[in-house]
N, C-alpha and C positions, 0 to 999 in steps of 0.2 A: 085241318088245323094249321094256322100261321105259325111259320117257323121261324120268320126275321121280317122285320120292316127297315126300309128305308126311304129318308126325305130328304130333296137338296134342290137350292133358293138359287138363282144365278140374275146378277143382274144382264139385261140383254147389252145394255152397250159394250157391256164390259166383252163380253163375246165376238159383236159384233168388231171393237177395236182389234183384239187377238186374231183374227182372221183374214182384216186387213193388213196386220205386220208381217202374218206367218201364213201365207197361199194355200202353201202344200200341207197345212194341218186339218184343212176341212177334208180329205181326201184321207189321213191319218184316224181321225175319229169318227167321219162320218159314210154310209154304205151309200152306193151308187143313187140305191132307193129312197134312202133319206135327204139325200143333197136334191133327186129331182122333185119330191114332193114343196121342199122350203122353194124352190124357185119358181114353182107354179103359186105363188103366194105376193102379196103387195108386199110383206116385211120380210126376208125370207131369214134374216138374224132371227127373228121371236123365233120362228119353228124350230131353227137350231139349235136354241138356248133352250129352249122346252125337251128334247131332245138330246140331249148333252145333260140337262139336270136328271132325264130319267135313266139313262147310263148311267149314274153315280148313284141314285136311287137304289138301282137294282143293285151295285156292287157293294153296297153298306147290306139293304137285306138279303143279298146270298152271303155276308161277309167272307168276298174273296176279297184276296191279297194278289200281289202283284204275280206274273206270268202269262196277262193273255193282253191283248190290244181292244179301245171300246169299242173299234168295228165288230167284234166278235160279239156284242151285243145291240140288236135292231131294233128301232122302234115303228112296227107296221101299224102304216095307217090306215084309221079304220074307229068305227065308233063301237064300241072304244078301241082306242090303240092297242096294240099287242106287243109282247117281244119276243122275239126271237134270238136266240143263244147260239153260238155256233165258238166249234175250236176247243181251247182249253177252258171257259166260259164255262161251256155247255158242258162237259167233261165234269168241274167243277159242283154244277147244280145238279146233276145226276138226283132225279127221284123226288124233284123238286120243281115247281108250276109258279111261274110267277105273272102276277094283275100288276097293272099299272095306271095311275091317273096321273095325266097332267093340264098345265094350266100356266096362264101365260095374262100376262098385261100392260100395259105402256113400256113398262121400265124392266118387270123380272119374268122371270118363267121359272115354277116349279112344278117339282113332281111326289109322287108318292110312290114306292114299290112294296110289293108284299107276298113274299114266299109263300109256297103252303107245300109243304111236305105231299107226295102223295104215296099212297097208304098202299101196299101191295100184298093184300090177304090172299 
């Protein structure tokens, strides 16, 4: 059973400008595996904007609040993508599986996340 959803819209420029002002932020939000999948890409802003909206996805539907970094939340590629929790993140969602879609187009990239409690009879 779903236990939280979360959605969030990013436009890609706007990403893509933030990471030309600020270097060392791609390296701050984004895991080793994430920064070489986007770069094996023609645009490699979309994938990180798509990726960045599903980090924010996930933290509205696990409603955490502040004390972990988004590295501690991965998004594995893979049809479909997956994520991967780790740290106080993972700590946080204890007993909890989360799905994710995302999608991506000219201008934005969004995503969808969606908890689901798992049941331990």
């Amino acid at each position: 059973m779903a236990s939280g959803i979360g959605i969030d819209l990013l436009e890609i420029d706007r990403l893509e400008r933030a990471l030309e002002r600020h270097p060392r932020l791609i390296g701050r939000v984004f895991t080793d595996a994430e920064r070489a999948y986007a770069a094996a890409r023609a645009r490699p802003g979309r994938h990180l904007a798509a990726r960045f909206a599903a980090k924010e996805a996930v933290v509205k539907a696990l409603g955490l609040s502040g004390g972990f970094g988004l590295r501690e939340i991965e998004v594995v590629a893979g049809e479909p993508p997956t994520v991967r929790l780790g740290g106080r993140a993972a700590e946080a969602a204890a007993g909890e599986r989360v799905e994710i879609s995302l999608t991506h187009s000219r201008d934005y990239a969004a995503a969808v996340a969606v908890s689901i409690r798992m049941n331990h009879s």
